[in-house]
N, C-alpha and C positions, 0 to 999 in steps of 0.2 A: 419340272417345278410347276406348282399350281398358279391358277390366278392371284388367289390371296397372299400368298408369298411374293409374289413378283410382284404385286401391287406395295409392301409392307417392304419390299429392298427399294423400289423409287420413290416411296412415301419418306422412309430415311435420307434415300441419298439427296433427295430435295430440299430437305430442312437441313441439312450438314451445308449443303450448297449456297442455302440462304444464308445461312451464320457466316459461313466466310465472305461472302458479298457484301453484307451488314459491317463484318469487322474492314474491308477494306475503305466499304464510304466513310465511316469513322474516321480512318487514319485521313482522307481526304479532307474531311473536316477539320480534323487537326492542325492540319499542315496549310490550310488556308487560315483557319483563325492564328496561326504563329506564324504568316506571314503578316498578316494584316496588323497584327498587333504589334510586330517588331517592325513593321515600316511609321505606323503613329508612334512612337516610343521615339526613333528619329526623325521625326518629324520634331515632333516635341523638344527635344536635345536640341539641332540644328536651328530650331528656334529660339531658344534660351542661350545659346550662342550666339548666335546672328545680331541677337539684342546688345551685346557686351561692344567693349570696345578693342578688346582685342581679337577679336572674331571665335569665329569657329577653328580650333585647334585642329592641327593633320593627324590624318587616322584616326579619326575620333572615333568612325561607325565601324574598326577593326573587331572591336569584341564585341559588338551583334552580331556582326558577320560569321565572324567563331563561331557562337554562341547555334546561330541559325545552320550553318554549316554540320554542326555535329547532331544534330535535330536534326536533320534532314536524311543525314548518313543512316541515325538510327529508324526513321519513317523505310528510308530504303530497304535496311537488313527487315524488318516488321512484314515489308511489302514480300519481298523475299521467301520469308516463313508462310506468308499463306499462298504463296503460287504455290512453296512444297504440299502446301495441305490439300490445297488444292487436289493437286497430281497426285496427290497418296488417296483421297476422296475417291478420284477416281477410278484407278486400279484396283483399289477396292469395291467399288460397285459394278466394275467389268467381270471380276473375279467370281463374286454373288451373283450375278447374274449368269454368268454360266454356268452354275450347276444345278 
């Protein structure tokens, strides 16, 4: 294989490598702004309770919980798919590269 070929297989596999890195801080992103916001949201709630006089009802912060829980499940499987792509990125450019 030439220079400019082997140059033009690590030129790809580098930008392939970014994008998955890029899509992972994303989902990191995510998953702190949907914590951050679903803990002010009970904040909030527990507030607006707290003020009443029959207080704050039990299990009230169940369905964020849910809510946050099945979010989190799906950030997981996301996480998931790009170690696969990862790992297929790779083999792939181990592949290229040896010939």
């Amino acid at each position: 294989m030439d220079n400019n070929t082997r140059w033009k297989i690590e030129e790809e596999h580098a930008a392939n490598m970014k994008q998955l890195k890029e899509a992972e801080e994303l989902l990191d992103d995510y998953q702190m702004k949907m914590r951050q916001t679903t803990q002010q949201l009970l904040d909030h709630v527990y507030s607006f309770y707290g003020e009443l006089d029959e207080g704050v009802p039990s299990g009230l912060s169940q369905p964020f919980e849910e809510v946050l829980e099945n979010y989190n499940f799906s950030l997981r499987q996301k996480r998931e798919e790009l170690e696969e792509l990862r790992l297929q990125e790779q083999r792939d450019f181990n592949q290229k590269r040896d010939f």
